[in-house]
C-alpha positions in Angstrom: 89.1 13.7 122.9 88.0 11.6 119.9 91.0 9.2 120.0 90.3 7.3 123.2 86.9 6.9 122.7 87.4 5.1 119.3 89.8 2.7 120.8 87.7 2.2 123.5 84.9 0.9 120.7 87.5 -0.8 118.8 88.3 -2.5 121.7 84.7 -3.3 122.4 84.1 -4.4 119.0 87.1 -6.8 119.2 86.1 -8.5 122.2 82.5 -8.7 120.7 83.7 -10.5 117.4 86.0 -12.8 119.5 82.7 -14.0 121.8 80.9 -14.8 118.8 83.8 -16.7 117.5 84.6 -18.9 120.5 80.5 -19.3 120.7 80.3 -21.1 117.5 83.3 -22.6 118.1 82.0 -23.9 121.8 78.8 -25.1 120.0 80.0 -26.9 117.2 79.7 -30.5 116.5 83.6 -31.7 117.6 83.8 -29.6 121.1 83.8 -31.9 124.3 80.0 -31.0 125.6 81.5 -31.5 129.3 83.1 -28.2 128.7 80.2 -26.5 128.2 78.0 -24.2 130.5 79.0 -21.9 134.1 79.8 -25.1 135.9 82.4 -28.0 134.2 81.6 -31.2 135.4 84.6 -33.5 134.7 84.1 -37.0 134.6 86.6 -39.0 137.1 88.2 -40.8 134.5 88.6 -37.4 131.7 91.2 -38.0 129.0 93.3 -34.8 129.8 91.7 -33.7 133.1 91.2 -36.9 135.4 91.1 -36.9 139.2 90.3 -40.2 140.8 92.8 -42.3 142.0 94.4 -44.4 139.8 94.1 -47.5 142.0 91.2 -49.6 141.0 87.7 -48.4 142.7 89.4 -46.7 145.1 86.9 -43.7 145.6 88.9 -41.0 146.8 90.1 -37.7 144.2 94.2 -37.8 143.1 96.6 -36.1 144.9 99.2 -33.4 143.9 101.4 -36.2 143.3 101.7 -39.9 141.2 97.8 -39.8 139.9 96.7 -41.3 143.4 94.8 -40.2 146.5 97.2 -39.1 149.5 96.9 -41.9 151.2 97.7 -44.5 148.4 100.4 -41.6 147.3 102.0 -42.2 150.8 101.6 -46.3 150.8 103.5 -45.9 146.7 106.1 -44.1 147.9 107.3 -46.4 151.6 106.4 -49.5 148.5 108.6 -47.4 145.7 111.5 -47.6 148.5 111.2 -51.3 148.9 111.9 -52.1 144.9 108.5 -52.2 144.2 107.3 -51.6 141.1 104.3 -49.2 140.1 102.4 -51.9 138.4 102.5 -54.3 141.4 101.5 -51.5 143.5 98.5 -51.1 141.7 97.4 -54.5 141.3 97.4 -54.9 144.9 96.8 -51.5 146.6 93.4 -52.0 148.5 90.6 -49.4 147.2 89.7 -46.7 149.7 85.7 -45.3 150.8 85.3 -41.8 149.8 85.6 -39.1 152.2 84.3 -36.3 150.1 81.4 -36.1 147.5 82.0 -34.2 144.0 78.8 -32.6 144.4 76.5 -31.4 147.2 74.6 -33.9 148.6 70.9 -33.8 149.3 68.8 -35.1 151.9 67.2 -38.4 151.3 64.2 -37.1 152.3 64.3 -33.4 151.4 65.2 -33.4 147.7 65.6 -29.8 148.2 67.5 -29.5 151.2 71.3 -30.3 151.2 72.7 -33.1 153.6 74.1 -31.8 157.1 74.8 -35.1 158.1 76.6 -37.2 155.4 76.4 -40.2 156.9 73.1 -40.3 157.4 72.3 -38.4 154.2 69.6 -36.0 155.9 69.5 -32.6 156.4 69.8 -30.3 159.4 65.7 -30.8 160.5 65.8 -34.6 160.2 68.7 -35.2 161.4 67.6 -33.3 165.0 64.4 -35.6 163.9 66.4 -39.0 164.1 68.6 -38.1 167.3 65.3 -37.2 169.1 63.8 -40.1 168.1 67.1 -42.1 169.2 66.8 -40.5 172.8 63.2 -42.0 172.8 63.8 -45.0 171.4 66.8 -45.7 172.0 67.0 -49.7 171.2 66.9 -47.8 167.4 70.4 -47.6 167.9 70.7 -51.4 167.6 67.5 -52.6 166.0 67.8 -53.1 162.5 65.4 -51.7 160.5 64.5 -49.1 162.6 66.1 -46.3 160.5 64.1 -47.0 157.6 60.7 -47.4 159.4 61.2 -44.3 160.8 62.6 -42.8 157.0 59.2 -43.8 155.7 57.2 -42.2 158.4 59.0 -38.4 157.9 57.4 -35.7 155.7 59.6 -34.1 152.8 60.1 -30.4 153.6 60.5 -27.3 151.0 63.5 -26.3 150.7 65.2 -22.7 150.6 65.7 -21.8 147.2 69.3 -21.5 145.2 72.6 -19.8 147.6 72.4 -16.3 147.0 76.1 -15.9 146.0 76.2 -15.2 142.6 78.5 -17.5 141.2 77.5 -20.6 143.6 75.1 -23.2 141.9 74.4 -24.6 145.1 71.2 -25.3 147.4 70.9 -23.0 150.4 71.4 -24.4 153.4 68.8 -22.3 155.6 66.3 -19.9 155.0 69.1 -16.9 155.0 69.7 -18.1 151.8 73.2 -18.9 151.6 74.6 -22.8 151.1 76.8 -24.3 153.9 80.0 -23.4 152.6 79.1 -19.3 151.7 77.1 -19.1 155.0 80.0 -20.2 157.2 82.3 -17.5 154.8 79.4 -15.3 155.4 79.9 -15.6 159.5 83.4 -15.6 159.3 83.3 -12.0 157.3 81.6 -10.7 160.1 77.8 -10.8 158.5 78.4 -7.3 156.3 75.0 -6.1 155.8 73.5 -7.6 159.0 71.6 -10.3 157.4 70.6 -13.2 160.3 68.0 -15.2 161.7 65.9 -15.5 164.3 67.5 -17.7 167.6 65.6 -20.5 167.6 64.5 -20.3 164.2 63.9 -24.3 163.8 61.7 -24.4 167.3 59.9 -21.2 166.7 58.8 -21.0 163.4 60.3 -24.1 161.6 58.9 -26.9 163.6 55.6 -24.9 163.5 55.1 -24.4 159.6 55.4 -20.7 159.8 57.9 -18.9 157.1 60.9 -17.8 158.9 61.6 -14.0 158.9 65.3 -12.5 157.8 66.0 -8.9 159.0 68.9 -7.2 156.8 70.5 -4.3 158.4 71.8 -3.2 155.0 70.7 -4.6 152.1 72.6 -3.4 149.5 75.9 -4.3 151.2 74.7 -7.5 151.8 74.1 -8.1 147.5 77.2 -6.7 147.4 79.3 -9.6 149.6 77.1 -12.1 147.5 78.2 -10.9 144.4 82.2 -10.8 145.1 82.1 -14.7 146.5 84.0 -16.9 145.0 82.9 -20.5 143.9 83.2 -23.1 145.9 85.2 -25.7 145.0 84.2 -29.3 144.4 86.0 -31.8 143.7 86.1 -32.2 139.6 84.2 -28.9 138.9 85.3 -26.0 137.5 83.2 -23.4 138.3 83.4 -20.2 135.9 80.1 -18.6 136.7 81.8 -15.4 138.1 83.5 -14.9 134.8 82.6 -12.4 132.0 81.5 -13.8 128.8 84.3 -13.3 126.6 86.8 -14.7 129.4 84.6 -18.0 130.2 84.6 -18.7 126.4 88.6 -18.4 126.1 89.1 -20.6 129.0 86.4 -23.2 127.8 88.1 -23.2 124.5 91.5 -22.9 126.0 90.9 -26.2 127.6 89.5 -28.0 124.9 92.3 -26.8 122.5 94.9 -28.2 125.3 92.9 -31.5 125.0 94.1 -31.7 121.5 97.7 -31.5 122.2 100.5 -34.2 123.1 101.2 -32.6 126.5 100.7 -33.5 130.4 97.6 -33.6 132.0 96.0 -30.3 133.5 95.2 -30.3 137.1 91.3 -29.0 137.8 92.6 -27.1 140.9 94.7 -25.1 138.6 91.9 -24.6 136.5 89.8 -23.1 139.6 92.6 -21.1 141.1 92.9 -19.6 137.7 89.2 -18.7 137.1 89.0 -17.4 140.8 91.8 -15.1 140.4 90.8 -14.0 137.5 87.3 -13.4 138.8 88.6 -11.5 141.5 90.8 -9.0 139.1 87.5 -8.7 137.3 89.3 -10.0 134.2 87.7 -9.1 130.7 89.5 -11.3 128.5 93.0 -13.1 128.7 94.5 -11.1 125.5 97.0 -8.8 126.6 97.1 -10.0 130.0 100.7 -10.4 131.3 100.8 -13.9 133.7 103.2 -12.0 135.8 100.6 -10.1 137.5 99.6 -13.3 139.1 103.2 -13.6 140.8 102.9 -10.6 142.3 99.5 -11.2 143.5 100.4 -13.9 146.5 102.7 -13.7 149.7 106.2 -15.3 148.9 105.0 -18.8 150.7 102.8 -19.4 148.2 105.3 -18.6 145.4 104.7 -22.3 144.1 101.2 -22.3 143.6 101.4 -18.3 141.4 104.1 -20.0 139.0 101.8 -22.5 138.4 99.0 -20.1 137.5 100.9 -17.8 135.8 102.4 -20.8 133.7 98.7 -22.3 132.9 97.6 -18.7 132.1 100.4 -18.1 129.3 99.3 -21.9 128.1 95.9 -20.8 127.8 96.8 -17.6 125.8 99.1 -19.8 123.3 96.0 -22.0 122.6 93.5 -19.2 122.3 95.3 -16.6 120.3 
C-alpha cells in the first residue's frame, strides 16, 4: 500500500519543482511580458504569432491561408491566376473596415456595460434609449448632431460585475451575470440550474432604479456549468485561465521557447483549441501526455483540425522538456 502513495508524492513533488522552475523562468528579465498572465494579448503585428492581414491597414484578422483576411485571400488567389505577383498584390490591394473587435467593447456611455450595438457603441439600455428617442424625434435620423446632443444628455449606468464563468475575463452582459457570448451558451444548454430573470426586467425594475432580482432553481449546478465553460475566443487572445498552474506555465514557456526557433509561425487558434482541450481533459501538465489522445478525441470530419493539435502539442513538449 506504501508504493503508490510515494509515487503519487513523487509525482506531486515533480510537478511542484517544475512550477517553480517555469515561474522564474516566466519572470525573468529576457521572457516576452505579452506572454504573461491568464489572458495573452498578442499584438497584431507579433514576431512569431501575428494575425492582421498582411495588406497595409486593412483591419480585418488573417485567414487560414497566405497571411491575409478571407476576403483579400480570395482577391490573391483570382490575382495569383492572372500572373500577378504577391508584391503587386499588396501594394495595391485596398484596406478593408473591421468587422470584429479583438476585445469586448464597452458602451460609450457605460464604461461598465459591454456594447450590444457595435455600431452605435452603446449598450443594451441606451441603445432602446436612442431608438425611442428616434421614434420621437425622428428628423434625428438626418440631423447631424443630434446623436451627440442626445450622448451628452444620457446618465452612465452601473454595470453588472465580471461574467460568472470561471475562465471568462469578460463584463456581464445583464444582471444574470453572465457576458453575451456565455449567456447565449447558457440558453442554448437549456439554463441547468434554473438561473433567469424576471420578463421585463429593463421596464420593471431597470428603468425604475430598483436592483433586479435572480431566482436560481439550483444553485450548485448552476456554479457548476460556470466552472466547465470554456473561454471565449477573441481574436488574438489566448485565453488559458481554465488551466492548472503547472500546465499554463508550460504552454507560456512553450510558446516563448518556439519564439526562439527558425521555424513557421504558430497560429493563435491553435493555441486556443489546444488550451481548451486541454482544459476540458482537466490536463495537469503536458509531460507524459501522448498527442494521440487528441486524434481520437474528434468525429472524423474534423480529422484536420486534431492533427494539427496533436502536432502543436508534441511541439510544445519538445520545447518544454
Amino acid at each position: 500500500m506504501t508504493a503508490p502513495s510515494l509515487l503519487t508524492q513523487q509525482d506531486a513533488r515533480t510537478r511542484r519543482d517544475r512550477l517553480e522552475v517555469l515561474t522564474a523562468l516566466i519572470n525573468g528579465p529576457e521572457f516576452d511580458p505579452v506572454l504573461r498572465g491568464g489572458v495573452l494579448k498578442i499584438p497584431p503585428t507579433h514576431p512569431v504569432y501575428p494575425w492582421s492581414c498582411t495588406v497595409v491597414d486593412c483591419e480585418r484578422p488573417r485567414w487560414r491561408r497566405y497571411a491575409m483576411c478571407s476576403v483579400h485571400a480570395g482577391q490573391w488567389q483570382e490575382a495569383e491566376t492572372r500572373g500577378m505577383s504577391r508584391a503587386q498584390f499588396l501594394r495595391t490591394a485596398q484596406p478593408l473596415p473591421a468587422t470584429e473587435m479583438p476585445e469586448a467593447m464597452m458602451c460609450r456611455i457605460c464604461p461598465q456595460r459591454p456594447a450590444f450595438s457595435l455600431q452605435l457603441v452603446l449598450c443594451f439600455r441606451h441603445r432602446n434609449r436612442w431608438l425611442s428617442h428616434l421614434k420621437r424625434h425622428p428628423e434625428g435620423r438626418v440631423n447631424e448632431g443630434e446623436f451627440e446632443r442626445w450622448l451628452a444628455d444620457q446618465p452612465s449606468l452601473p454595470g453588472y460585475g465580471e461574467c460568472r464563468a470561471d475562465v471568462c475575463d469578460e463584463l456581464a452582459a445583464s444582471p444574470l451575470g453572465l457576458c453575451g457570448a456565455h449567456e447565449r451558451g447558457y440558453i442554448r444548454a437549456g439554463r441547468p440550474g434554473g438561473a433567469k430573470l424576471p420578463k421585463n426586467f429593463f421596464a420593471t425594475y431597470e428603468r425604475r432604479d430598483r436592483p433586479v432580482p435572480v431566482t436560481c432553481e439550483d444553485e450548485v449546478a448552476f456554479r457548476a456549468w460556470c466552472r466547465a465553460q470554456l473561454p471565449v475566443h477573441r481574436t488574438g487572445q489566448v485565453n488559458l485561465r481554465g488551466l492548472r498552474p503547472l500546465l499554463r506555465a508550460e504552454f507560456q514557456w512553450g510558446m516563448y521557447v518556439h519564439g526562439l526557433q527558425p521555424v513557421a509561425v504558430w497560429h493563435l487558434t491553435w493555441v486556443q483549441s489546444l488550451a481548451d482541450e486541454c482544459q476540458r481533459r482537466d490536463v495537469a501538465s503536458l509531460a507524459g501526455l501522448d498527442p494521440s489522445v487528441f486524434h481520437r478525441a474528434y468525429h472524423q470530419r474534423m480529422v484536420r483540425r486534431s492533427r494539427v493539435m496533436g502536432w502543436a502539442l508534441a511541439v510544445l513538449k519538445v520545447v518544454i522538456f
